[in-house]
N, C-alpha and C positions, 0 to 999 in steps of 0.2 A: 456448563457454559454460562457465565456470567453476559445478564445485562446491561448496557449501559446506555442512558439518558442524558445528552448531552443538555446544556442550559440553552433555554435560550436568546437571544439577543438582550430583553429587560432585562433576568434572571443573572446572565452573565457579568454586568455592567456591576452588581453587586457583591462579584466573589473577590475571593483573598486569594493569595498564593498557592496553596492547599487545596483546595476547593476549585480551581480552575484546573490543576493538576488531576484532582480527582475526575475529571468530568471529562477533559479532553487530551490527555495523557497515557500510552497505554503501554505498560512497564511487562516486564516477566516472560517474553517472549523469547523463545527459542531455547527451552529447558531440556538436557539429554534427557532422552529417552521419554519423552512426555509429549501430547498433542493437546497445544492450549486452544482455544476457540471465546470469543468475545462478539456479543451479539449487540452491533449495537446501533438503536433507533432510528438513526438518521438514515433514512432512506433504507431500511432495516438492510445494512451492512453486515457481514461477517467477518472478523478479522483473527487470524490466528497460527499457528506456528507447527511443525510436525519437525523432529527430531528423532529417526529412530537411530536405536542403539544396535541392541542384541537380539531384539525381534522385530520385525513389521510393526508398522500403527496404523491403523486401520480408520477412518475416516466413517463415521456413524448416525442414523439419524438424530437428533435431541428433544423433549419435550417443548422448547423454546419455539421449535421453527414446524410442531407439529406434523410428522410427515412421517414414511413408511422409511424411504432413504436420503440421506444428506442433498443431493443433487436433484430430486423429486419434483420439486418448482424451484432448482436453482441453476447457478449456471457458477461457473469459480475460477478463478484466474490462479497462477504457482510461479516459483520464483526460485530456483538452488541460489542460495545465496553461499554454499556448504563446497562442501567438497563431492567426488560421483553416487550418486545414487539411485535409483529405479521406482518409478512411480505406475502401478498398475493400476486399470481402467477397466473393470467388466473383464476381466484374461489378455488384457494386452498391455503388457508391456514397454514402456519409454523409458531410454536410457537417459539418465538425465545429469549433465555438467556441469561446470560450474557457470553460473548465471545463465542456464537454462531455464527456460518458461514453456507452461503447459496451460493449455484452455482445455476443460470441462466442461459438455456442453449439460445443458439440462437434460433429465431423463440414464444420465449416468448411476450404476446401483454399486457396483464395488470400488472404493477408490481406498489401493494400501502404497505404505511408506517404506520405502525400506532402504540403508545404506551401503555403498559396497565394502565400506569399512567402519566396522562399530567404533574404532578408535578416536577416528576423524571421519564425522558423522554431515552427511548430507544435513543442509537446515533451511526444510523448505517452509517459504513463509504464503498462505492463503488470503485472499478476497475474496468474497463472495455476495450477489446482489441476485435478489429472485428475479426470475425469468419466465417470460410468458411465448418465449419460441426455442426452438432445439437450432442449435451449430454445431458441426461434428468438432469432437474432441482432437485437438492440435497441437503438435509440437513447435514449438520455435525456437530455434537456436539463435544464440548474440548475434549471428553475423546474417538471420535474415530480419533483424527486428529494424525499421527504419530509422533512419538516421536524420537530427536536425541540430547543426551548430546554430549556436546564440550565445550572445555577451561578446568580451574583451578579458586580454588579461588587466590593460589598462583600469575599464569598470572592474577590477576583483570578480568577475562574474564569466568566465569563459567557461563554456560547459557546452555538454552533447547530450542530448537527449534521443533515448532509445525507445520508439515504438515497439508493441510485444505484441497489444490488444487494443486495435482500433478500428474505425470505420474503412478503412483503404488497405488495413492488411488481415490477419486473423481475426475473421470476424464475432461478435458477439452480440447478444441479445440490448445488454446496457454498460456493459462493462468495460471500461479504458486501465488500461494497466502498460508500463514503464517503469525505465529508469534513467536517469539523469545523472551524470559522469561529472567532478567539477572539476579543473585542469589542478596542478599544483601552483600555488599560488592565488590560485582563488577560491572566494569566502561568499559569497553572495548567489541567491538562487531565487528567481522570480521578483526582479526589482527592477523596475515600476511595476507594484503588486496589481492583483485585481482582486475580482469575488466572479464567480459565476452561482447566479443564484438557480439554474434549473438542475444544478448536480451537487452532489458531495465528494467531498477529497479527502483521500488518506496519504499519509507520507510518512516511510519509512525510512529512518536515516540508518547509514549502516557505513562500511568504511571509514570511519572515523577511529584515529589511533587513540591510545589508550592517555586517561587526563584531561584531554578535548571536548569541550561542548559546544553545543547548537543552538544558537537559541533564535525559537520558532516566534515567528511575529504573527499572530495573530486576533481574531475580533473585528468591528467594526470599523470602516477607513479612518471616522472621526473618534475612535475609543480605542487607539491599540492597545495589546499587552500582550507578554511574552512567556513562552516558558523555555525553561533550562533543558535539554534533551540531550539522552545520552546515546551511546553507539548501540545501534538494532533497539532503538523505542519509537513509537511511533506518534503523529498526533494527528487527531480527529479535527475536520476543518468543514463544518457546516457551510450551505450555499451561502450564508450573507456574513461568512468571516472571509478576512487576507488571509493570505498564506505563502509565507516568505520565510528566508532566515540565515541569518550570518553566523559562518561557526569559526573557531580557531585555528582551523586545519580546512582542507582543501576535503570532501567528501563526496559520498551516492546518498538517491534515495529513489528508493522507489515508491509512487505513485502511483494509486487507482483512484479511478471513477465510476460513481452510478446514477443514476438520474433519466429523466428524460429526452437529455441531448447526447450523442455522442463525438458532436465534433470539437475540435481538439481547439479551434479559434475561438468555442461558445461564449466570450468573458468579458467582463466589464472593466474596463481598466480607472484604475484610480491615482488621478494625476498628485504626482509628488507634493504639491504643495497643497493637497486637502488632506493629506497625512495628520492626523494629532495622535 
């Protein structure tokens, strides 16, 4: 499991293209038959991807997060972004669909991967934020995750946003996790940006047709900068960056959170015209 140290704010203000990429960029996920894992600082995050093929993948402890099992002092949010497949838990079993979500609570020891079709391989993508209380292990289907319309087709921004893992429904220790739907026709996703500086945010783009990019607005209100993001990459969005972004095509992404706060309004909004 690779580390990664995101910049920050001074450190940032000084990268290149490359180097901004490097740091808050996170490529290579959802490789058959491989279970990738990205451990990274900010709020000591998990990020990572499980693919199985032709056998189960099995979800293990690492040197990084020193512990006897994965879930030990953690707690982990899941996502089929794939086609059906089954995600066991300690000997039980969830069947799990497509854009099906699972919560892991802390104190969980076996967690394996497995697809119903090696062909056309479930690809479930992980979160994970240490935890200092147990919630029982939860399934959530699309159709009980909350529902909140926001934007216009007018503003390019009409979208729905789906609760999975929050304070008012499956509960967790620190963890918020979603997904965010943008109608066809629309390109924009959290504008008028903010920052919430007591949590961190991940954003995984994904439905995005092939050629199409994303590009992520991020950094200080008054020092933006962007990067180019492709279909299933994700980007790292420390508490005092934006995090917005306009792509070619109409896409999802899904969202988590760790931090201190778990309420969903926690943010600081940053009026359009202090934008630079």
């Amino acid at each position: 499991m690779e580390t990664r140290i995101p910049a920050d704010p001074v450190r940032y203000a000084t990268m290149d293209t490359a180097e901004l990429r490097a740091s808050f960029l996170i490529e290579g996920l959802f490789a058959p038959g491989r279970l990738s894992l990205l451990h990274v600082e900010t709020d000591r995050a998990v990020v990572g991807s499980a693919v199985p093929t032709g056998v189960p993948l099995e979800l293990t402890a690492t040197k990084e997060l020193a512990c006897e099992f994965f879930c030990q002092r953690r707690e982990l949010g899941i996502l089929n972004l794939g086609t059906a497949g089954t995600i066991t838990v300690d000997g039980k079993a969830f069947a799990m669909g497509t854009r099906d979500g699972l919560y892991i609570g802390r104190g969980s020891r076996e967690i394996r991967f497995a697809s119903d079709d090696a062909s056309r391989p479930a690809q479930y993508y992980l979160v994970s934020y240490p935890a200092h209380a147990e919630y029982p292990t939860t399934h959530i289907r699309p159709e009980q995750a909350a529902r909140m319309h926001l934007g216009s087709a007018e503003g390019a921004n009409d979208r729905t946003i789906h609760k999975y893992i929050h304070a008012e429904g499956v509960r967790s220790c620190q963890l918020v996790m979603g997904i965010t739907s943008l109608a066809p026709g629309s390109v924009w996703n959290t504008m008028p940006c903010h920052t919430h500086a007591r949590r961190s945010e991940i954003y995984l783009y994904f439905d995005l047709p092939a050629d199409h990019v994303i590009l992520h607005l991020m950094g200080r209100p008054d020092r933006t900068r962007h990067l180019v993001v492709r279909d299933r990459q994700a980007a790292i969005s420390p508490g005092w960056s934006i995090h917005s972004a306009c792509g070619t095509s109409a896409y999802s992404f899904a969202w988590s959170m760790g931090g201190e706060n778990q309420e969903f309004t926690d943010m600081e909004p940053v009026p359009m015209g202090s934008l630079a």
